[in-house]
C-alpha positions in Angstrom: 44.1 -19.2 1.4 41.7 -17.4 -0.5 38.7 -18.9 1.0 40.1 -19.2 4.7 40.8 -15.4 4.5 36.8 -14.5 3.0 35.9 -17.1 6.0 34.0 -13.5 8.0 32.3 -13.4 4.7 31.0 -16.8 4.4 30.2 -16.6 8.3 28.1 -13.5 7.8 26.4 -14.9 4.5 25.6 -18.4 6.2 23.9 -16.5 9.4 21.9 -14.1 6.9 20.7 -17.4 4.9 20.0 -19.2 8.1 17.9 -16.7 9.8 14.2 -17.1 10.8 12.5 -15.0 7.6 10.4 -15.9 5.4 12.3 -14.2 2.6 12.8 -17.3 -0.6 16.7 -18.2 -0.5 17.2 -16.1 -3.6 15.6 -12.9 -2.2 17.8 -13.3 1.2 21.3 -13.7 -1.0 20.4 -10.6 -3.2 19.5 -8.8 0.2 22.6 -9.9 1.8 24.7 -8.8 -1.1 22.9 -5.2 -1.2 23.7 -4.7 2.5 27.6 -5.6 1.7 28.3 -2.8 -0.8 27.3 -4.8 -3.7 24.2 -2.4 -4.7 25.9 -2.0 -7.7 26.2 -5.4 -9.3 22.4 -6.1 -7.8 21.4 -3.1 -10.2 23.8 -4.4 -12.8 22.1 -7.8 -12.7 18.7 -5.9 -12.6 19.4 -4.3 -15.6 20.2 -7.2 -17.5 17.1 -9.3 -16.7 14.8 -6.3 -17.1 15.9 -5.4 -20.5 14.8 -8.7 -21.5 11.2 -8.9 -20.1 10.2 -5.3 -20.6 6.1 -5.4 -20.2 4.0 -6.5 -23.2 2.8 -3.5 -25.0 -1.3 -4.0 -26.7 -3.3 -6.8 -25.6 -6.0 -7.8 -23.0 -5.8 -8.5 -19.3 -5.8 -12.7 -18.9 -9.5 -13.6 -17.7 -10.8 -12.5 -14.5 -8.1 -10.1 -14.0 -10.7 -7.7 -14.3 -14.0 -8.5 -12.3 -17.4 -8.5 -13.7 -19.2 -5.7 -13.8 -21.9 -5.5 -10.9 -25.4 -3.5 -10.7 -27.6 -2.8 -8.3 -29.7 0.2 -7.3 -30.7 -0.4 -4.1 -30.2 2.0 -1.7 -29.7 1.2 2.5 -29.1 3.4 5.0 -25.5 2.5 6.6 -25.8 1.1 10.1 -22.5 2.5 11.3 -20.8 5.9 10.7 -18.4 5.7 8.0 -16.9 7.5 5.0 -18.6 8.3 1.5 -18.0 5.5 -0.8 -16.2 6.5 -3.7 -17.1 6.8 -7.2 -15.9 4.5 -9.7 -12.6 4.9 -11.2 -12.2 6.4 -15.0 -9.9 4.2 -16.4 -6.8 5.4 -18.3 -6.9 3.0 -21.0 -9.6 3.8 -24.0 -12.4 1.8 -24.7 -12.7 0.9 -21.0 -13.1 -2.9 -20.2 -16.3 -4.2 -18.9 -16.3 -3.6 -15.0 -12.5 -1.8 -14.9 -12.1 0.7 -12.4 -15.7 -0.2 -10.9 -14.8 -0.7 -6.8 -15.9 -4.2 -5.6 -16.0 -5.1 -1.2 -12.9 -6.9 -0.1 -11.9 -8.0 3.8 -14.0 -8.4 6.6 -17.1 -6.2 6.8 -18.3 -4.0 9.9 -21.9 -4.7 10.8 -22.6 -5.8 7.3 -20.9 -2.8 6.3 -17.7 -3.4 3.6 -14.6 -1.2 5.3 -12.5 -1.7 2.0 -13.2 -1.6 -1.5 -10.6 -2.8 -4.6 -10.7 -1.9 -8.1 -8.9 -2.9 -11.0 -8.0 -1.4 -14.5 -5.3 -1.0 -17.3 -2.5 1.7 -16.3 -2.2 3.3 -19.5 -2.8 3.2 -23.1 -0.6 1.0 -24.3 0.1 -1.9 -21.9 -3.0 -3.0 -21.9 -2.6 -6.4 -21.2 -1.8 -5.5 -17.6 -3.6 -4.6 -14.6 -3.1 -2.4 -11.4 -4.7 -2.9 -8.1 -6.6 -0.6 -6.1 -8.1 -0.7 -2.8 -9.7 2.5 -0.8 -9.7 1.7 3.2 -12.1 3.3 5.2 -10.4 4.9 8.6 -13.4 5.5 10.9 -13.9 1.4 10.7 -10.6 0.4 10.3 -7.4 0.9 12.4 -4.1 1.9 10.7 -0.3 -0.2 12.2 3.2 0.2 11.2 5.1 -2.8 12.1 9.0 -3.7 12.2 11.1 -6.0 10.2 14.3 -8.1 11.4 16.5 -5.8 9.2 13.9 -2.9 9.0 14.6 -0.2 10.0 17.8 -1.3 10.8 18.4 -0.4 14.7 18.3 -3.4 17.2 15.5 -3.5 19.7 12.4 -5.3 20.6 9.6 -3.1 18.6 6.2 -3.2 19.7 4.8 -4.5 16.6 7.0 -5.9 15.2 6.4 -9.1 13.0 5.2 -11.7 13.1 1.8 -10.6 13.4 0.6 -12.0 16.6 -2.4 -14.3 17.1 -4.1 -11.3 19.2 -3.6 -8.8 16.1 -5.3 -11.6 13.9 -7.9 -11.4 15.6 -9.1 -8.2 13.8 -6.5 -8.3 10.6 -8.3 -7.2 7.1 -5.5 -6.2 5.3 -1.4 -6.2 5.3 0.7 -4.5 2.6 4.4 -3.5 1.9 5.7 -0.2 3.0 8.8 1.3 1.6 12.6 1.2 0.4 15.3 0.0 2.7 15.8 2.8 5.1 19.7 3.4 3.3 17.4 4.0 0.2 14.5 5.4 1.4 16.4 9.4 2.0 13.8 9.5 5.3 13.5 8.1 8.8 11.6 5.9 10.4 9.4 6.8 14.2 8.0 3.8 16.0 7.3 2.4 19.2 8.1 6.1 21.0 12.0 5.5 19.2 13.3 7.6 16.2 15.2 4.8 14.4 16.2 6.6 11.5 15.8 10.4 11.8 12.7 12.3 10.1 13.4 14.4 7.1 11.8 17.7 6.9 10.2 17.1 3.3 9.9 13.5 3.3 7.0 11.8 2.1 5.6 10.4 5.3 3.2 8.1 6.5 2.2 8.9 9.6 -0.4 7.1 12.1 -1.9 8.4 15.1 -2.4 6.9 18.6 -6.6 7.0 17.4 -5.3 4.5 14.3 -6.2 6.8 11.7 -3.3 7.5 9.3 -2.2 10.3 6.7 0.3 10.5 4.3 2.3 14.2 3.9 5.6 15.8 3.3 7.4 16.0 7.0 7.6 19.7 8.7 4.6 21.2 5.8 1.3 18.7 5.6 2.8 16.5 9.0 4.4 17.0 12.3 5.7 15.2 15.1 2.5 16.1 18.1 2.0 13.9 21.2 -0.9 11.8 19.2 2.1 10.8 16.6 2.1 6.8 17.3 4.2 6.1 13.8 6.3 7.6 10.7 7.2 5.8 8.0 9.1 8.2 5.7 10.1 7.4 1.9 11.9 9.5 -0.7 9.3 12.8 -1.5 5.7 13.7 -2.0 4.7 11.5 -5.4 1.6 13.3 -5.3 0.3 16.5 -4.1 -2.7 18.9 -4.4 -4.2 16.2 -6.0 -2.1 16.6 -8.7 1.2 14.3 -9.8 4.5 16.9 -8.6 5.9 18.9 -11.0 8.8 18.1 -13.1 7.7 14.2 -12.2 9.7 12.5 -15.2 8.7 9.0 -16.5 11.9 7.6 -17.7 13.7 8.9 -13.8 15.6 6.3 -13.1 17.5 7.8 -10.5 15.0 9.5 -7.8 12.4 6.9 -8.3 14.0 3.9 -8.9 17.3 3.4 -9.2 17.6 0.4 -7.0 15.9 -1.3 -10.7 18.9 -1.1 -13.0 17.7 1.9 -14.8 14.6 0.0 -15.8 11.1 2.2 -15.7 8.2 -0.3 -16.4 8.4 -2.6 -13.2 6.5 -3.5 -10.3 5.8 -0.7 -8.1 3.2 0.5 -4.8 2.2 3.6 -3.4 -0.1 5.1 -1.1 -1.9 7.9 -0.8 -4.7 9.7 0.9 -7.9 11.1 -0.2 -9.8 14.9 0.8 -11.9 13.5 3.1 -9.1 11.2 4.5 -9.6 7.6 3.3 -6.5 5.7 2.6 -5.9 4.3 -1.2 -3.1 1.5 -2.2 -2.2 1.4 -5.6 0.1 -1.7 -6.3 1.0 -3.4 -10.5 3.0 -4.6 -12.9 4.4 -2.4 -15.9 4.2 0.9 -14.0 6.8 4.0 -14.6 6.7 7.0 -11.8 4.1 8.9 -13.8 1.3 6.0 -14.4 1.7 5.1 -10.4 1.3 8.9 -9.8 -1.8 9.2 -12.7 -3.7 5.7 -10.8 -3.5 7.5 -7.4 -5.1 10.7 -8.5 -7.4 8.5 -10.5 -8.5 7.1 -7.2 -9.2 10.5 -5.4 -5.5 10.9 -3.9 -4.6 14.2 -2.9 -1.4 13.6 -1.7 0.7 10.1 -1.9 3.7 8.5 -1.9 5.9 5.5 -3.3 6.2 2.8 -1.7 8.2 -0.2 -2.7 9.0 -1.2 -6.4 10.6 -4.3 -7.6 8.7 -7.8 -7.9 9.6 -9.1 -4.8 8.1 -6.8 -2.7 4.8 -4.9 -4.2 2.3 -7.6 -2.1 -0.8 -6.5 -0.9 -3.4 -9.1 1.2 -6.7 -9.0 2.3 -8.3 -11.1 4.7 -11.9 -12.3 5.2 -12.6 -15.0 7.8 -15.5 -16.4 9.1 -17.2 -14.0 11.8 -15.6 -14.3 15.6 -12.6 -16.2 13.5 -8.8 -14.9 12.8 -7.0 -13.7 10.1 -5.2 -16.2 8.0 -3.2 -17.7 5.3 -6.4 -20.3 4.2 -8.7 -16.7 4.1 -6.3 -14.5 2.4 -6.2 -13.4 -1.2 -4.0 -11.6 -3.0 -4.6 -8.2 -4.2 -3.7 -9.6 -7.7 -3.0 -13.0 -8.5 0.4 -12.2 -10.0 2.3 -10.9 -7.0 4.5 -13.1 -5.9 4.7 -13.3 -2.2 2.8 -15.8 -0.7 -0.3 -14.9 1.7 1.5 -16.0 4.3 4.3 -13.4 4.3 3.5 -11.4 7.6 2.4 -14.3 9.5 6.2 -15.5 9.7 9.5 -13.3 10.6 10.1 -11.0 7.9 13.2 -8.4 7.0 10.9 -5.7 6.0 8.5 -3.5 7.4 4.9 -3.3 6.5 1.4 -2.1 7.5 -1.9 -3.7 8.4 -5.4 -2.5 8.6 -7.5 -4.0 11.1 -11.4 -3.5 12.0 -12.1 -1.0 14.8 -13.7 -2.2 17.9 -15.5 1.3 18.0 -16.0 2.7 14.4 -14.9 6.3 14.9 -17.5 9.0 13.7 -15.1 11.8 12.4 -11.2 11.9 11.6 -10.4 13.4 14.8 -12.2 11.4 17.5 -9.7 11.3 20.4 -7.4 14.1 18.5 -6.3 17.3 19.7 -7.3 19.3 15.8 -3.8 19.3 14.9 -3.3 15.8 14.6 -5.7 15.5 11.2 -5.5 19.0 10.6 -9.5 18.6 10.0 -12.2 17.2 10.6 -14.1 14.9 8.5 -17.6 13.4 9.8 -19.0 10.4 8.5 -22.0 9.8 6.5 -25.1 8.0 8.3 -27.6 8.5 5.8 -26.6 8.0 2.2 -24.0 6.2 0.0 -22.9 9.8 -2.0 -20.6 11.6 -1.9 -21.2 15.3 -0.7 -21.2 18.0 -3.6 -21.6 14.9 -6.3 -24.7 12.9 -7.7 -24.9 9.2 -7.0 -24.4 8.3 -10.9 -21.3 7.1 -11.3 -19.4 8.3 -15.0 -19.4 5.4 -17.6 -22.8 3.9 -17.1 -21.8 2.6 -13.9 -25.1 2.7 -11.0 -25.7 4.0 -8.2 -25.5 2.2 -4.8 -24.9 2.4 -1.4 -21.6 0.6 0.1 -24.4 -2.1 1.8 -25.4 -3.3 -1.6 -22.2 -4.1 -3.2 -20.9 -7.4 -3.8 -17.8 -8.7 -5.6 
C-alpha cells in the first residue's frame, strides 16, 4: 500500500532519471531529491562525506599541474586590436613554484593572436598540494553567451540558446564554463532571450552581457542596469568582490551565505567570475577553496568586481577548445581547465539541467568596450592596444623574474 500510494513519486523520479541530460545517474537522483524538499538530507549527506575528505593540508601540486615556466623576450606588434595582456599572477603560496601564476595561451587564437590566457597556482599557504585555475578572456576578440538548461532557470519555454550547443555555435566555440546556483539558491533572477525568468534583484551580483557580446559582472541597480543593449543577466547571491578589493565582513568559515548547499563544509570546489579595470573577463575555478581564498585569487588576477559562481564537485567545469583552423569545437579538441574536474568535455555538447556560458571568437574583433553601445551600456570606454604587449601606467617586467613579452610570443 505503501508503495502504490508513493506511485506519483516513483513516476516523477523515473521521468527525472529518464530524461535526455547528460547529468551521471547519481547527480540526476541528488538533483531530483533537492527539488522535492529534500535539501536538507542532501546537505546532511554532504556533511558527512566532506568531513571525511577535508583537503590535504602541506605538500606539492602532482606533476604538471603546474606548467613549465616559459621565456621569451621577443616583442611583435599585435595584428588585431585587443586588450593589454596581463601581468603574471603573484602567487599566494611562499616560495612560489617554478612557472605558478605565469599566464600561458589557451583556445583558439585570432589572427595568430591568443584571445585567452590560463594560469595556475596554489590558493593559500597551507594547501599546497592543490591548484586553482585561471583564465583571463579577452572581450574585443571574443564574444560573451548565456545559455539555458532543461531545469535552469526553471520557467518552461524554448530559449534561444539554450543547450545543446548547436553545430553553428561550434563553429566559433573557445571556451564553455558553469554559471551559478540553482535559481531557488541563487537569491537573484535570471534575464534571457528578451524574458525575465526569475526576477532581477536590485543588489545582486550579476552577470550581464550585451547585444555587442561583451560582458560585465556588477551588483544590479548600482554597477548594472537593465538598457535596451541588455541581451542577458545571470544573477547569483552578492558582489564577492568589489573595488578590487574582497567585501567587507567576507568570513571564511560562512557556511550559510556562501555555501550552505555544502553541509557546512568550507574547503570545497568552487568558481567565480569577475571582471578586470579595463574590462577583460577572469574565471577562477579549484579544489580546497573557502569564500575568502576564491575572493583573494580573483583580485590576484586583476578583478575589480566578481562574483561566485557554482561550488560543489560536480559542477565547477571549465573547457577550452582549440581545433584545427576552419574546423568546430569539440569533445576530441577540448581540455579541461584542470585535469581533476570531473565533468567530461563533452558536457555542453549534450542536453544539460544547468545553465552555463561560452566564449566564442568574434567575426570582427571589436576595438574598444563600447563599439555598437550607447556609453551606458559599459559605463566606459576602453580602447585596445595595437602597438605593444604592456600594460598602460606599468613596465613590461613582470614581478618574480618572470619576462617580458608580447601576447604573440607566448606559448604553453
Amino acid at each position: 500500500m505503501v508503495f502504490l500510494a508513493l506511485t506519483p513519486v516513483w513516476v516523477s523520479l523515473g521521468d527525472s532519471m529518464a530524461s535526455a541530460n547528460t547529468l551521471p545517474l547519481p547527480v540526476q537522483f541528488v538533483e531530483w531529491v533537492r527539488s522535492h524538499g529534500g535539501g536538507g538530507f542532501v546537505r546532511w549527506t554532504e556533511s558527512i562525506w566532506y568531513a571525511h575528505h577535508p583537503p590535504p593540508k602541506g605538500g606539492r601540486p602532482a606533476p604538471g599541474a603546474i606548467p613549465a615556466p616559459v621565456q621569451s623576450t621577443t616583442t611583435t606588434a599585435p595584428s588585431v586590436p585587443q586588450l593589454p595582456p596581463p601581468p603574471d599572477i603573484v602567487p599566494l603560496a611562499s616560495p612560489p613554484l617554478p612557472g605558478e601564476g605565469q599566464w600561458h595561451p589557451i583556445g583558439r587564437t585570432v589572427e595568430g593572436q591568443p584571445a585567452m590566457y590560463a594560469a595556475y597556482l596554489r590558493p593559500d599557504p597551507v594547501h599546497t598540494s592543490l591548484v586553482a585555475g585561471v583564465v583571463w578572456m579577452d572581450p574585443l576578440l571574443l564574444r560573451a553567451q548565456l545559455y539555458a538548461g532543461a531545469q535552469t532557470p526553471g520557467t518552461p519555454g524554448n530559449w534561444s540558446p539554450m543547450a545543446p550547443i548547436s553545430a553553428t555555435a561550434a563553429q566559433t566555440l573557445t571556451a564553455a564554463f558553469n554559471a551559478g546556483f540553482r535559481m531557488n539558491a541563487s537569491l537573484g533572477g535570471f534575464y534571457l532571450d528578451g524574458k525575465t525568468a526569475v526576477p532581477l534583484r536590485n543588489g545582486a551580483a550579476s552577470f550581464v552581457v550585451y547585444a555587442n557580446g561583451t560582458a560585465t559582472v556588477g551588483a544590479w541597480g548600482t554597477n548594472v542596469t537593465m538598457t535596451p543593449q541588455v541581451v542577458a543577466v545571470r544573477q547569483n547571491l552578492s558582489l564577492l568582490v568589489n573595488n578590487g578589493a574582497p567585501v567587507p565582513g567576507l568570513n571564511a568559515n560562512d557556511t550559510t551565505v556562501w555555501g550552505a548547499t555544502l553541509g557546512n563544509q568550507i574547503y570545497v570546489w568552487r568558481s567565480g567570475l569577475g571582471v578586470t579595470a579595463d574590462g577583460a573577463l577572469v574565471y577562477v575555478g579549484g579544489p580546497g577553496l573557502n569564500i575568502t581564498t576564491l575572493a583573494n585569487l580573483l583580485v590576484r588576477a586583476g578583478a575589480v568586481r566578481a562574483m561566485e559562481f557554482d561550488i560543489n564537485t560536480d559542477w565547477v567545469n571549465f573547457f577550452s577548445f582549440s581545433p584545427p583552423a576552419g574546423q568546430a569545437a569539440s569533445p576530441a579538441n577540448g581540455t579541461k581547465l584542470l585535469s581533476d574536474m570531473v565533468r567530461p568535455v563533452s558536457r555542453y555538447f549534450g542536453p544539460t539541467n544547468r545553465d552555463f556560458i561560452t566564449m566564442s571568437v568574434r567575426a570582427t574583433p571589436l576595438r574598444s568596450l563600447s563599439s555598437g553601445l550607447a556609453p551606458s551600456a559599459t559605463g566606459s570606454s576602453r580602447s585596445a592596444t595595437g602597438t605593444s604587449g604592456t600594460r598602460s601606467g606599468t613596465s613590461g617586467t613582470r614581478s618574480g623574474g618572470a619576462s617580458t613579452r608580447s601576447p604573440a610570443t607566448r606559448s604553453g
